[in-house]
PDB file of N, CA, C and O in Angstrom:
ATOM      1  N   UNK A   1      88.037  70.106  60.271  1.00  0.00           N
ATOM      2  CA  UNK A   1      88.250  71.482  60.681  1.00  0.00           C
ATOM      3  C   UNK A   1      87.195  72.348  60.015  1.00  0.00           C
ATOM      4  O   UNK A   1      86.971  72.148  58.821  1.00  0.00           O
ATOM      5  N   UNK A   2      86.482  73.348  60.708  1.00  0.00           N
ATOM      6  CA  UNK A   2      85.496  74.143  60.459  1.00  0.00           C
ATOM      7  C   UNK A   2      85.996  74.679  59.161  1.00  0.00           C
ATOM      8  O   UNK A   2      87.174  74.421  58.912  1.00  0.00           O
ATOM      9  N   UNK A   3      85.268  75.439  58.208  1.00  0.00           N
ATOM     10  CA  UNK A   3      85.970  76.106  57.332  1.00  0.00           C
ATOM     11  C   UNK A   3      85.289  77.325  57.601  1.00  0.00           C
ATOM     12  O   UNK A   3      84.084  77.335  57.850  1.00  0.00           O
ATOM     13  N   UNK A   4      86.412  78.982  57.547  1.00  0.00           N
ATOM     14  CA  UNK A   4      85.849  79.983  57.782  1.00  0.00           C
ATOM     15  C   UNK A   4      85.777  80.670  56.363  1.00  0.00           C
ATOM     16  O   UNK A   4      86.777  80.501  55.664  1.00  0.00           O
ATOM     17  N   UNK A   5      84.753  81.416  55.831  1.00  0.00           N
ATOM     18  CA  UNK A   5      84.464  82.219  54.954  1.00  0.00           C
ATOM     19  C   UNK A   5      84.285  83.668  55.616  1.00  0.00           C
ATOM     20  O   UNK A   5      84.007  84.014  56.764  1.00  0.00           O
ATOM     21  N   UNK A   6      84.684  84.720  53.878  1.00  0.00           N
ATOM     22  CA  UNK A   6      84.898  86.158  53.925  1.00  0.00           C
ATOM     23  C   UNK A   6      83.748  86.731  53.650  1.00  0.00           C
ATOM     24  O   UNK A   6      83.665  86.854  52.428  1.00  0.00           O
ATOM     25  N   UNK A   7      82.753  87.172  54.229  1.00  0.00           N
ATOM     26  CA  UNK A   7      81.843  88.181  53.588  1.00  0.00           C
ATOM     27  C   UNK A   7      82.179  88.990  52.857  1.00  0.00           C
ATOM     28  O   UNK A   7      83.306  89.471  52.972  1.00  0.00           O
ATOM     29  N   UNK A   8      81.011  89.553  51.517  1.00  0.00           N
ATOM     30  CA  UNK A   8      81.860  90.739  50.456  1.00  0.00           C
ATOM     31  C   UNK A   8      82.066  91.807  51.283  1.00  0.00           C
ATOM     32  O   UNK A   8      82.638  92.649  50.591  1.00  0.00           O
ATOM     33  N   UNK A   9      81.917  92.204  52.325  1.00  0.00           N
ATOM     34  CA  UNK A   9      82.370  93.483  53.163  1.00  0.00           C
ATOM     35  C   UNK A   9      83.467  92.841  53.918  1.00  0.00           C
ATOM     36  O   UNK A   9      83.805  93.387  54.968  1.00  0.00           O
ATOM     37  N   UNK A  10      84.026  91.847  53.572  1.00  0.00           N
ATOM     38  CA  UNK A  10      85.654  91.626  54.719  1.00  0.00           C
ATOM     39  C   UNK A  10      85.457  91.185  55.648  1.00  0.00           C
ATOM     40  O   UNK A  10      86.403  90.595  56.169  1.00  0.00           O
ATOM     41  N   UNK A  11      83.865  91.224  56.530  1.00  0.00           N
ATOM     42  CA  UNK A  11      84.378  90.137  57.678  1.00  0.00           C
ATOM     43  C   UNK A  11      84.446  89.080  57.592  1.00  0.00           C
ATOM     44  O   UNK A  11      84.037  88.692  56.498  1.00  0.00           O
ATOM     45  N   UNK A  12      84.891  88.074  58.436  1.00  0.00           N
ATOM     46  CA  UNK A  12      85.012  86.953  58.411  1.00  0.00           C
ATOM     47  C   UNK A  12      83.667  86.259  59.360  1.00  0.00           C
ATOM     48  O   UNK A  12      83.563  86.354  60.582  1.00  0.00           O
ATOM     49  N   UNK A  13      82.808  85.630  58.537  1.00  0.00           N
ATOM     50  CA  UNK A  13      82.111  84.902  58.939  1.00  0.00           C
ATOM     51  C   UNK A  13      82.334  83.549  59.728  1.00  0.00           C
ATOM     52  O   UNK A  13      83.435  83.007  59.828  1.00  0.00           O
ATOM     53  N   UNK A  14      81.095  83.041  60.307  1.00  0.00           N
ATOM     54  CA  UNK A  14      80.954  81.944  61.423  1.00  0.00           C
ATOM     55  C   UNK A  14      81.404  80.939  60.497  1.00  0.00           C
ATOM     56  O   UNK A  14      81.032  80.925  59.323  1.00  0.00           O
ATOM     57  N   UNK A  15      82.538  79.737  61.209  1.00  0.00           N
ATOM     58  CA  UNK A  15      82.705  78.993  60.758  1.00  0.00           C
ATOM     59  C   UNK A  15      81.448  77.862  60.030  1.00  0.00           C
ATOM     60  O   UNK A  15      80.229  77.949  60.177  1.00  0.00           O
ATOM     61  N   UNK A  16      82.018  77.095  59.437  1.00  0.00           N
ATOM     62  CA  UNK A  16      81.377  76.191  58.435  1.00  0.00           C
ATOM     63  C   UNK A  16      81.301  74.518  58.704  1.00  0.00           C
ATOM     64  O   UNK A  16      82.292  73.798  58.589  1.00  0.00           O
ATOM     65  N   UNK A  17      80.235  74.126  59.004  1.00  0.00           N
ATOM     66  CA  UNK A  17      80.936  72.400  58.635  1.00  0.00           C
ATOM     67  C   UNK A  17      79.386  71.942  58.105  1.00  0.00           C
ATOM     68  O   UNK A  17      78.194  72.176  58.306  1.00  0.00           O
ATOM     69  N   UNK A  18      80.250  71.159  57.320  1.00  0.00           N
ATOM     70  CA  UNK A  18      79.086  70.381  56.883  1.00  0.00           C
ATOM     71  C   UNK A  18      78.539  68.485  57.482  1.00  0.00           C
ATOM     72  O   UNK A  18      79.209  67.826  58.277  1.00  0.00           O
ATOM     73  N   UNK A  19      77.842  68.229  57.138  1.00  0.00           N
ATOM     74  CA  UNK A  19      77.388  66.964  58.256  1.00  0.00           C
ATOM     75  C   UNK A  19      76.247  65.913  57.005  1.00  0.00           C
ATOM     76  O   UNK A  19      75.688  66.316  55.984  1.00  0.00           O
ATOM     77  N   UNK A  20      76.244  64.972  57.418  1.00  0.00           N
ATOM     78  CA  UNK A  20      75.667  64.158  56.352  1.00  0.00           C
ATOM     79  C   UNK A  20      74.359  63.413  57.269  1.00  0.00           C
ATOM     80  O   UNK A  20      74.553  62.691  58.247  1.00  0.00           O
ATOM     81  N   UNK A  21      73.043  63.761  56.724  1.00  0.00           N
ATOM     82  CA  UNK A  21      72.044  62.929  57.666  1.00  0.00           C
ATOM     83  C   UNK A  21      71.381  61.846  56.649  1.00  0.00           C
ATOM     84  O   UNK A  21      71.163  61.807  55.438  1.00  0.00           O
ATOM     85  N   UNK A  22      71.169  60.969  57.785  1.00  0.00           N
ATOM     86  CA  UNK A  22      69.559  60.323  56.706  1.00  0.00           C
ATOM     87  C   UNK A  22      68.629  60.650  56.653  1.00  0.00           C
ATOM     88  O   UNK A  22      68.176  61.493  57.427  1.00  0.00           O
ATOM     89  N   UNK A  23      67.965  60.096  55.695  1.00  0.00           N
ATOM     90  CA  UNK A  23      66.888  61.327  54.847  1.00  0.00           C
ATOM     91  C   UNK A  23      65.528  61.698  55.917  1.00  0.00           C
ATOM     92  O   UNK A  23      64.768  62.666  55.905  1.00  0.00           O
ATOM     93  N   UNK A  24      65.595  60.315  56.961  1.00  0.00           N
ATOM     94  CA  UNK A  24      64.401  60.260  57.713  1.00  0.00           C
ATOM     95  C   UNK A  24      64.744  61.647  59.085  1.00  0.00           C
ATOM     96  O   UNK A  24      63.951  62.478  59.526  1.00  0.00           O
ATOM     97  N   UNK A  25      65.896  61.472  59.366  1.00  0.00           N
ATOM     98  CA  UNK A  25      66.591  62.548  60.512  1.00  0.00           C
ATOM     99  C   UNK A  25      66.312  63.723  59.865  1.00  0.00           C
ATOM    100  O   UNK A  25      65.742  64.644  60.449  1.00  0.00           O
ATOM    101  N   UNK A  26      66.678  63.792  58.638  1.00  0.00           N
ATOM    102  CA  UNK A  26      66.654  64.907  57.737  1.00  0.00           C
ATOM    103  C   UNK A  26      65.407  65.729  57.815  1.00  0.00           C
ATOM    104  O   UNK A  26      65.212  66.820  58.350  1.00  0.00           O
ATOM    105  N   UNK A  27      64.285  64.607  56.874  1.00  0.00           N
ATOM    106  CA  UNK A  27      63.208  65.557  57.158  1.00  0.00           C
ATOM    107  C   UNK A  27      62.508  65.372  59.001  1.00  0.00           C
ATOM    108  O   UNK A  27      61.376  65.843  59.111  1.00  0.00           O
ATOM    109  N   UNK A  28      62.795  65.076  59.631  1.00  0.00           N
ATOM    110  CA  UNK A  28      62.465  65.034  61.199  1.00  0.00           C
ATOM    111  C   UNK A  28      63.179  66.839  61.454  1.00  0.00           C
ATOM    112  O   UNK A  28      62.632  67.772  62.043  1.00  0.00           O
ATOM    113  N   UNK A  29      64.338  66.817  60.869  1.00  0.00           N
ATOM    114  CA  UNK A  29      65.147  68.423  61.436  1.00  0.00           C
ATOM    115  C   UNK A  29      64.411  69.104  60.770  1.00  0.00           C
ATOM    116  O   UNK A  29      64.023  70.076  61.418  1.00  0.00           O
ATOM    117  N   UNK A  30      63.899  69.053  59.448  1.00  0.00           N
ATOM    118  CA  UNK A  30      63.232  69.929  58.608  1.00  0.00           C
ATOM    119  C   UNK A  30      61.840  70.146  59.193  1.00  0.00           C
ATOM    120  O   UNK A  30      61.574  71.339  59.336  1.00  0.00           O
ATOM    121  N   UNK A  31      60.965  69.367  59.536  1.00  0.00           N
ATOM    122  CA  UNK A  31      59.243  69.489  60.441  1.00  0.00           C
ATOM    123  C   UNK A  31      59.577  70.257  61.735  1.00  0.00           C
ATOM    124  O   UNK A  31      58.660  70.767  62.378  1.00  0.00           O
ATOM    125  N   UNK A  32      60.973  70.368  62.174  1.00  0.00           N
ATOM    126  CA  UNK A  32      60.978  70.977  63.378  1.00  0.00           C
ATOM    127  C   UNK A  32      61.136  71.773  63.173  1.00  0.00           C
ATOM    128  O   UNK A  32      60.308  72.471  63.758  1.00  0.00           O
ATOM    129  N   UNK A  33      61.958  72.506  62.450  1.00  0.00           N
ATOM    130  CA  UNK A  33      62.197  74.134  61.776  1.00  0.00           C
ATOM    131  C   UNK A  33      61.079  74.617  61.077  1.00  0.00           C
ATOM    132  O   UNK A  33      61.109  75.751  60.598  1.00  0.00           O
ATOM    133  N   UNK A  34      60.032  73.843  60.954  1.00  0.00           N
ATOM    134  CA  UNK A  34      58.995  74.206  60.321  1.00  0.00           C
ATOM    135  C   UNK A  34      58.280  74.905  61.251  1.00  0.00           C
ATOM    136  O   UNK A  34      58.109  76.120  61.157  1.00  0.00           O
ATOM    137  N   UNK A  35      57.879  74.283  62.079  1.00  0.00           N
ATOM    138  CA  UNK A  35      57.481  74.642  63.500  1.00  0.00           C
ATOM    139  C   UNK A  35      57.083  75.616  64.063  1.00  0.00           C
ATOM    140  O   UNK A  35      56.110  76.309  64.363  1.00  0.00           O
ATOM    141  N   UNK A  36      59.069  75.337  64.176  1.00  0.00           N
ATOM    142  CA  UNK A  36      59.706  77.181  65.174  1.00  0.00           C
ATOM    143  C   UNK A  36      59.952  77.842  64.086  1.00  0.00           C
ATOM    144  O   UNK A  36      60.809  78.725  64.119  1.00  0.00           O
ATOM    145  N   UNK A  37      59.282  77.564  62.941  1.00  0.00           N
ATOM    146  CA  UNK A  37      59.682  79.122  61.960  1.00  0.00           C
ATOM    147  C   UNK A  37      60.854  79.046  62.099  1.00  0.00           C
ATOM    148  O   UNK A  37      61.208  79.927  62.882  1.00  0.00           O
ATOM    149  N   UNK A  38      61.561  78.538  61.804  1.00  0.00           N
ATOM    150  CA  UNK A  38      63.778  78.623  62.147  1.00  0.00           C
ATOM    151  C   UNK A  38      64.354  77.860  60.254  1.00  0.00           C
ATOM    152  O   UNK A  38      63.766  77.091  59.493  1.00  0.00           O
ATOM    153  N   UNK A  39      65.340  78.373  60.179  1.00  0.00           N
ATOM    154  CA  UNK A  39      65.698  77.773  58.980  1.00  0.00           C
ATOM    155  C   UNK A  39      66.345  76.092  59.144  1.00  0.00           C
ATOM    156  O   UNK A  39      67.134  75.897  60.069  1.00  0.00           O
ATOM    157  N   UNK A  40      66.163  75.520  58.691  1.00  0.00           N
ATOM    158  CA  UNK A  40      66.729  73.886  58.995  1.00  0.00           C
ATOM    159  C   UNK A  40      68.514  74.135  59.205  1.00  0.00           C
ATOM    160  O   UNK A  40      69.153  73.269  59.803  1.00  0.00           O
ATOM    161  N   UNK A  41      68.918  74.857  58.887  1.00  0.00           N
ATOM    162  CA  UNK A  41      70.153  75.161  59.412  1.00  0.00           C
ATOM    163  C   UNK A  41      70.508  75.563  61.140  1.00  0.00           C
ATOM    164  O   UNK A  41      71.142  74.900  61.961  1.00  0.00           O
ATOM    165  N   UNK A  42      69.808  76.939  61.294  1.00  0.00           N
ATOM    166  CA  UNK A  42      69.084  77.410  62.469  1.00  0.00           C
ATOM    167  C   UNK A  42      68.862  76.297  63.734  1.00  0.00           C
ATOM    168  O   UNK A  42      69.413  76.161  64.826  1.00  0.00           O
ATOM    169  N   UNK A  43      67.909  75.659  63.118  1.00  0.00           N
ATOM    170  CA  UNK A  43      67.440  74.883  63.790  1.00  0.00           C
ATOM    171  C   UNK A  43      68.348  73.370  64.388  1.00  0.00           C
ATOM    172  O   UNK A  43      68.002  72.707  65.366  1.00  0.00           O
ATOM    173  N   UNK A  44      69.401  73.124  63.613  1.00  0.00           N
ATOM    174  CA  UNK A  44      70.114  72.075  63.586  1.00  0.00           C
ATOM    175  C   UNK A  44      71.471  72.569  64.653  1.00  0.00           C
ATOM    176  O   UNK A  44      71.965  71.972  65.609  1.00  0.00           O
ATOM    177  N   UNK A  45      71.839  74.010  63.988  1.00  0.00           N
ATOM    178  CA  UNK A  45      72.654  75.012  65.394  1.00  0.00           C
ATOM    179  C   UNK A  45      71.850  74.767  67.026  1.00  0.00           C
ATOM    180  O   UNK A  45      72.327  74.219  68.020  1.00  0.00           O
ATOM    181  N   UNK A  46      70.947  75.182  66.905  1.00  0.00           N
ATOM    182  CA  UNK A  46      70.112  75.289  68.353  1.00  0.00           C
ATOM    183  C   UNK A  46      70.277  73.829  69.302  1.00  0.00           C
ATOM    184  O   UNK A  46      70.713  73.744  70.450  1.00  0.00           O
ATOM    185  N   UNK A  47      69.859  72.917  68.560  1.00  0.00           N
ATOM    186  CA  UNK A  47      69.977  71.357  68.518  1.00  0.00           C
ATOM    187  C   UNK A  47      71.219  70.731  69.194  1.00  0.00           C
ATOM    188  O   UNK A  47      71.131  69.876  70.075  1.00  0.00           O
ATOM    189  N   UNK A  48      72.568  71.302  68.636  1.00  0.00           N
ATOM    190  CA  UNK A  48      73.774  70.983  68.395  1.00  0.00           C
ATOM    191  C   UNK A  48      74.340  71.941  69.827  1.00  0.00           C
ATOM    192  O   UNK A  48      75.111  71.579  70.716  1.00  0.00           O
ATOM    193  N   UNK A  49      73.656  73.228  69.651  1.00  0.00           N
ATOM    194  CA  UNK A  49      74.263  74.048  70.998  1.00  0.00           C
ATOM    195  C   UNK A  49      73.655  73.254  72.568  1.00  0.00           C
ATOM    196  O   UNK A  49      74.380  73.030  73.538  1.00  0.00           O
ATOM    197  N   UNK A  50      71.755  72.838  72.455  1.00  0.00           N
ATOM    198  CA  UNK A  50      71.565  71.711  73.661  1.00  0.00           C
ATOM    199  C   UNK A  50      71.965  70.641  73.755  1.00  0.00           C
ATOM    200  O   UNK A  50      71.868  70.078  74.845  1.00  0.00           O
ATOM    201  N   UNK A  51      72.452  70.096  72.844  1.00  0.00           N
ATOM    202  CA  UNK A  51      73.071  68.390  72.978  1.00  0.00           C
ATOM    203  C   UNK A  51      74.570  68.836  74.029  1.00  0.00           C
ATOM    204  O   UNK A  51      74.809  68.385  75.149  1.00  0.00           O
ATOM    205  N   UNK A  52      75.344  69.764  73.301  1.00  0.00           N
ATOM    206  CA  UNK A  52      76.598  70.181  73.729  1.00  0.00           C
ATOM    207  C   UNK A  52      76.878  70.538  75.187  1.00  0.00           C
ATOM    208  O   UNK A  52      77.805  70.146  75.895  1.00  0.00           O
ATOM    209  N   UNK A  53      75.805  71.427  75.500  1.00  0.00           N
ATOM    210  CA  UNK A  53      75.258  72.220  76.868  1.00  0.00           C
ATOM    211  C   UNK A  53      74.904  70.667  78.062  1.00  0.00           C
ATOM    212  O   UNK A  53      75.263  70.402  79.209  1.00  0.00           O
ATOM    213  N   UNK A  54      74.191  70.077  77.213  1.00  0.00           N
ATOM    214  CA  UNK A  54      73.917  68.979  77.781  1.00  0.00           C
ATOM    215  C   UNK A  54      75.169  67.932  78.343  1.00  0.00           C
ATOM    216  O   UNK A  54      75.207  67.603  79.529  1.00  0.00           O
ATOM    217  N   UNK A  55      75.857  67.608  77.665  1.00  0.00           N
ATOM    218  CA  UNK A  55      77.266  66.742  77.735  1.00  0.00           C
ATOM    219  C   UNK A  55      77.790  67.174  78.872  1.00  0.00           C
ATOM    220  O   UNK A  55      77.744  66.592  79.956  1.00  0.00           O
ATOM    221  N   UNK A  56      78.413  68.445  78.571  1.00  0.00           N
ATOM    222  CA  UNK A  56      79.024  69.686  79.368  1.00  0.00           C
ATOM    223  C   UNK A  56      78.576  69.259  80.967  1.00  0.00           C
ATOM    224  O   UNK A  56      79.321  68.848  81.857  1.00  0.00           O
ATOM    225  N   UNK A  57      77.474  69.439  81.007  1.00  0.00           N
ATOM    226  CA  UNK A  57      76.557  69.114  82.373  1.00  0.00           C
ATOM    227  C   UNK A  57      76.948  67.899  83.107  1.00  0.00           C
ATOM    228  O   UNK A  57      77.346  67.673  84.250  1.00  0.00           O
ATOM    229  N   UNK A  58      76.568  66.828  81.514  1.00  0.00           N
ATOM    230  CA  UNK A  58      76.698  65.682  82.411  1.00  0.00           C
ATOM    231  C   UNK A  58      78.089  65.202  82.488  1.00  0.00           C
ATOM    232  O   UNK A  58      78.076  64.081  82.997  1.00  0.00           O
ATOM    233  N   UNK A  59      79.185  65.552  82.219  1.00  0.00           N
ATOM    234  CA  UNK A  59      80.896  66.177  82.524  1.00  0.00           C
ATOM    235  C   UNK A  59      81.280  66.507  83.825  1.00  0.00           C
ATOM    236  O   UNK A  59      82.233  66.157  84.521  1.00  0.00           O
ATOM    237  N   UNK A  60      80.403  67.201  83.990  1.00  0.00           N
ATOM    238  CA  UNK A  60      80.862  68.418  85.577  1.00  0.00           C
ATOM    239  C   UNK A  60      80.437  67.774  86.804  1.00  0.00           C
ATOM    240  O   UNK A  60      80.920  68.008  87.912  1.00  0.00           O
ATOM    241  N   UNK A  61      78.977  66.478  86.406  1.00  0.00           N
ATOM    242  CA  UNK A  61      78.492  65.859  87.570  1.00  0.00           C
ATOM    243  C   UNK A  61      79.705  64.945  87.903  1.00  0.00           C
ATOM    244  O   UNK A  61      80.296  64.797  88.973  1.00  0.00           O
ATOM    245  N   UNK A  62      79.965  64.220  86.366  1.00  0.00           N
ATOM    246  CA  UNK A  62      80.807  62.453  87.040  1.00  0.00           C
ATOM    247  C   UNK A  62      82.112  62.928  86.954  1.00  0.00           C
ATOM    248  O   UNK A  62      82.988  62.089  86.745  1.00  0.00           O
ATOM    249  N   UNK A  63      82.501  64.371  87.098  1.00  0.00           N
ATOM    250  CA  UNK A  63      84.133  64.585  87.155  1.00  0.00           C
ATOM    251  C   UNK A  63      84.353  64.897  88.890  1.00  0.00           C
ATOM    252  O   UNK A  63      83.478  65.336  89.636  1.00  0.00           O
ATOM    253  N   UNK A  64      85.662  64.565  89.246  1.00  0.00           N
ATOM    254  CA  UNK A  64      85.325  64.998  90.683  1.00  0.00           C
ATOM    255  C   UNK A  64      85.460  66.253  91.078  1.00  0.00           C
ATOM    256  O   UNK A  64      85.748  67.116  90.249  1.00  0.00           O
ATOM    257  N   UNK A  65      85.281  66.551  92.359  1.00  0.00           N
ATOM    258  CA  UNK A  65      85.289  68.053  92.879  1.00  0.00           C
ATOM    259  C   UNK A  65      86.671  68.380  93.085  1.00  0.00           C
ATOM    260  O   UNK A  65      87.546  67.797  93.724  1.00  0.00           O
ATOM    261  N   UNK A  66      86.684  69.628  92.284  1.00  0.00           N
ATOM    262  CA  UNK A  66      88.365  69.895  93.144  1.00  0.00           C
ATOM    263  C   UNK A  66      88.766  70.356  94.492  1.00  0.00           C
ATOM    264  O   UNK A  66      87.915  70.950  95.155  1.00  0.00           O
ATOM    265  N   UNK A  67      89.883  70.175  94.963  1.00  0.00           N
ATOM    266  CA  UNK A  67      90.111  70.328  96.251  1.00  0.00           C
ATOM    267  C   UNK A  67      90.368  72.127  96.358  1.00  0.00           C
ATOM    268  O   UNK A  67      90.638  72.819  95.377  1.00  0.00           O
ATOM    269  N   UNK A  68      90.240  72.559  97.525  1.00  0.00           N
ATOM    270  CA  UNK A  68      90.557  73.891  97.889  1.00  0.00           C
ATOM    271  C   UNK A  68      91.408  74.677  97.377  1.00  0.00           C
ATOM    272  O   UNK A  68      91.245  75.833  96.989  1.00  0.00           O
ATOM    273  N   UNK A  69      92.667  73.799  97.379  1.00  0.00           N
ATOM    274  CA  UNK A  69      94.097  74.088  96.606  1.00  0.00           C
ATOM    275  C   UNK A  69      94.001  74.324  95.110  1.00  0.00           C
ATOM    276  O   UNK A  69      94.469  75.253  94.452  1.00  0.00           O
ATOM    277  N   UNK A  70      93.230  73.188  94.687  1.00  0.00           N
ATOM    278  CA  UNK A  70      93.405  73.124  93.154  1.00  0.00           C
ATOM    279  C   UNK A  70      92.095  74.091  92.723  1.00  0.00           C
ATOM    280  O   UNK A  70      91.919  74.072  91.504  1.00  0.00           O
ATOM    281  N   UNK A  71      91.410  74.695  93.252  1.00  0.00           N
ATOM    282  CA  UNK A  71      90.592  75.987  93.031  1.00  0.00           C
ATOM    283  C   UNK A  71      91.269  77.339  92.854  1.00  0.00           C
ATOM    284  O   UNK A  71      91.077  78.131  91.931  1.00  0.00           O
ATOM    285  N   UNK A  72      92.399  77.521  94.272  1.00  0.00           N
ATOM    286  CA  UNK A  72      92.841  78.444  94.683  1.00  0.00           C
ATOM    287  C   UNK A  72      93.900  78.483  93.082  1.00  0.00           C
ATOM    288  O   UNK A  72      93.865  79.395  92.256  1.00  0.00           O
ATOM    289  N   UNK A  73      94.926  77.011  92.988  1.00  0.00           N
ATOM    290  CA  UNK A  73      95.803  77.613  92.377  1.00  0.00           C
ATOM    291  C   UNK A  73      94.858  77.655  90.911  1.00  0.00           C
ATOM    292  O   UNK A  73      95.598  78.173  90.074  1.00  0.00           O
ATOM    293  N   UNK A  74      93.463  77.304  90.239  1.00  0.00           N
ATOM    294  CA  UNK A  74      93.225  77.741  89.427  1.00  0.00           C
ATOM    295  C   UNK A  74      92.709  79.470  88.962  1.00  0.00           C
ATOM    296  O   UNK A  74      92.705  80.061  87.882  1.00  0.00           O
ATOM    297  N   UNK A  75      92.441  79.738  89.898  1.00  0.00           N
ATOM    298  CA  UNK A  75      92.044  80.885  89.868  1.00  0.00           C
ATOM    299  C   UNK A  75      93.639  81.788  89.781  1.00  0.00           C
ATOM    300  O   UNK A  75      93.904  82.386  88.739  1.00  0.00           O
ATOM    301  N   UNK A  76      94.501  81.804  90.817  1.00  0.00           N
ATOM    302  CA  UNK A  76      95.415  82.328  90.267  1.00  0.00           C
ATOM    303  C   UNK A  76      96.370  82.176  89.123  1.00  0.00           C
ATOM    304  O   UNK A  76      97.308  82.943  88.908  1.00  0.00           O
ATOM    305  N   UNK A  77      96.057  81.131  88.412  1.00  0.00           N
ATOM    306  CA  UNK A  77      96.672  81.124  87.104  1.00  0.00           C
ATOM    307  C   UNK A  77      96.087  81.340  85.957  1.00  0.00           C
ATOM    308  O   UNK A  77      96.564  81.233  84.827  1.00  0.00           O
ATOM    309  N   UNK A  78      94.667  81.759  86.402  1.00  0.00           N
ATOM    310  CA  UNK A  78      93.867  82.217  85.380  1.00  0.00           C
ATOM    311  C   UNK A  78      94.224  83.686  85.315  1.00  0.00           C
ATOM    312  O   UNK A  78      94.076  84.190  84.202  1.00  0.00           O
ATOM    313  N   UNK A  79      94.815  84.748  86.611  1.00  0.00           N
ATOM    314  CA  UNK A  79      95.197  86.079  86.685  1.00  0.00           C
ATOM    315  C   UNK A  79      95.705  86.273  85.334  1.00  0.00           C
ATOM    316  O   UNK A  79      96.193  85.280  84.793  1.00  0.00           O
ATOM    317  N   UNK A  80      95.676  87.543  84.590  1.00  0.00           N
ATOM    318  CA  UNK A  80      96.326  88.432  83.759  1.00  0.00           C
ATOM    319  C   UNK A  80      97.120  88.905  84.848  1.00  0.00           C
ATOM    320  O   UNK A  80      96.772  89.243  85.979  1.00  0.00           O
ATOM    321  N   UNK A  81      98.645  88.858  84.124  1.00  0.00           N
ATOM    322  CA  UNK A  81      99.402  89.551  85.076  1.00  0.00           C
ATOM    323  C   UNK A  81      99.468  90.920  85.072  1.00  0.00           C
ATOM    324  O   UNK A  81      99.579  91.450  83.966  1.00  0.00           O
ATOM    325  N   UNK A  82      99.414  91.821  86.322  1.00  0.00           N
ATOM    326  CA  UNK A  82      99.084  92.883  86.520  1.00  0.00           C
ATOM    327  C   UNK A  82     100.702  94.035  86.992  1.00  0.00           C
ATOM    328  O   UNK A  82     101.778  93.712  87.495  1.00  0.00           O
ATOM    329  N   UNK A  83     100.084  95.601  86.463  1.00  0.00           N
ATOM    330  CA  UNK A  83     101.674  96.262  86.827  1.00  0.00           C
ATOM    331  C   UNK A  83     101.696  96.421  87.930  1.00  0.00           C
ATOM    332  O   UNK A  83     100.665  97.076  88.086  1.00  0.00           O
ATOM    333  N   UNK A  84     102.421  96.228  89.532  1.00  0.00           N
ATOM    334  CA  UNK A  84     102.289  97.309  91.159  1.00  0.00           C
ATOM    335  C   UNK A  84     102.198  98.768  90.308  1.00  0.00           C
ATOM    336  O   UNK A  84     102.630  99.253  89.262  1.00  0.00           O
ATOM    337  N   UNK A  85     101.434  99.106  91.339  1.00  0.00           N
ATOM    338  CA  UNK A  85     100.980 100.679  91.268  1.00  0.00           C
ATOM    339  C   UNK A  85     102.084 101.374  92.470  1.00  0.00           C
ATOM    340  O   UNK A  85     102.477 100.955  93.558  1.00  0.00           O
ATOM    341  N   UNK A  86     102.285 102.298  91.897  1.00  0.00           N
ATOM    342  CA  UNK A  86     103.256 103.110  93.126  1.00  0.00           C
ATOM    343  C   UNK A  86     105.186 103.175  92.626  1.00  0.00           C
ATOM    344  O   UNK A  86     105.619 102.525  91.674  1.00  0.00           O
ATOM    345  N   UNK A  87     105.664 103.666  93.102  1.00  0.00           N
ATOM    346  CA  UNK A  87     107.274 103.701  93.001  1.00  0.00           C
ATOM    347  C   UNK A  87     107.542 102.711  93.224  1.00  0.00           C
ATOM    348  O   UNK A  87     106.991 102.114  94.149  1.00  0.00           O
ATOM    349  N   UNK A  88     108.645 102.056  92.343  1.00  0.00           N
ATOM    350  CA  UNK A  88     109.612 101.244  92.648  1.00  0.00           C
ATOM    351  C   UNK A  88     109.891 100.681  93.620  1.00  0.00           C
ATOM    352  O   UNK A  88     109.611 101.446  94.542  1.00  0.00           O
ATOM    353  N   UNK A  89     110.454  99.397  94.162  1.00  0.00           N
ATOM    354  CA  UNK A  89     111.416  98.475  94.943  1.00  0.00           C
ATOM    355  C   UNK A  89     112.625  99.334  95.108  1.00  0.00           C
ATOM    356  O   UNK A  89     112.841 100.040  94.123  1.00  0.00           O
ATOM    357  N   UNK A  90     113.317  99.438  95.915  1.00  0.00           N
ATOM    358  CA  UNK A  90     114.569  99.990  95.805  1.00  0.00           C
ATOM    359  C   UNK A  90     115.182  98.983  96.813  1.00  0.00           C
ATOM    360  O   UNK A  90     114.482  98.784  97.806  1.00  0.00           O
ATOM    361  N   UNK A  91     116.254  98.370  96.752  1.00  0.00           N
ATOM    362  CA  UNK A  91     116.807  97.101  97.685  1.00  0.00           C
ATOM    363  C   UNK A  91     117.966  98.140  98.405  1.00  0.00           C
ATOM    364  O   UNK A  91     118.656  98.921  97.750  1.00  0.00           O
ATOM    365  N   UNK A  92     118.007  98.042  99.333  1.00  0.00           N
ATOM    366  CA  UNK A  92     119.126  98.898 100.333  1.00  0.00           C
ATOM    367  C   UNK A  92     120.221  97.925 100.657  1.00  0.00           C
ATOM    368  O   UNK A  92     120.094  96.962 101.413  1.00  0.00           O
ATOM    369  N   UNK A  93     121.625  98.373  99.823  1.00  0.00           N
ATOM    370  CA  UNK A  93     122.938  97.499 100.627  1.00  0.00           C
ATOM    371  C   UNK A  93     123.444  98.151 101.193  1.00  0.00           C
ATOM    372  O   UNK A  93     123.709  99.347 101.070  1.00  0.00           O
ATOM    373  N   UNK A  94     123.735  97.134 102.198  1.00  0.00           N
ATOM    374  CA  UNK A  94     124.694  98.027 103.516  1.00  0.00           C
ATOM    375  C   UNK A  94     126.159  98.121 103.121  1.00  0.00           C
ATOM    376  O   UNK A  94     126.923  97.372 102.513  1.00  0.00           O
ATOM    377  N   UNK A  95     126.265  99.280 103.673  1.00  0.00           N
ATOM    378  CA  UNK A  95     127.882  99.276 103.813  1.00  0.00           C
ATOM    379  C   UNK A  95     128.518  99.728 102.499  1.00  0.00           C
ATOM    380  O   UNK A  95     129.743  99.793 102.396  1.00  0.00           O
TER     381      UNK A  95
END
């Protein structure tokens, strides 16, 4: 689990994790941040956000397509439920 830290002004900063490389990966992440001018941290984020982006992608190709229905009912269950605008229902009994 990420760990989140407090900045001395109270916000709460970007989560935390730490990760263990070998030394050769290591300095390979470090010559690349050298580079792009990026901090080896920086640079290991950026890395971690295209690998991810990447997956994601290749997810969406080999998953199947959804059907019409299962669009329709996703979208409506994604709705925030909303107030009717206007007066009341009033139900009329007879008699």
């Amino acid at each position: 689990m990420p760990t989140r830290q407090t900045s001395s002004s109270g916000k709460p900063k970007s989560p935390r994790i730490q990760v263990v490389l070998p030394e050769d990966l290591c300095a390979l992440l470090t010559a690349m941040a050298e580079l792009e001018s990026r901090t080896v941290s920086n640079m290991a984020r950026v890395l971690i956000q295209q690998g991810v982006q990447r997956h994601e992608q290749e997810l969406e190709v080999s998953a199947p397509t959804p059907t019409r229905e299962e669009r329709l009912r996703f979208a409506f269950e994604s709705q925030q439920p909303r107030r009717l605008r206007g007066a009341p229902l009033r139900l009329h009994r007879p008699g």
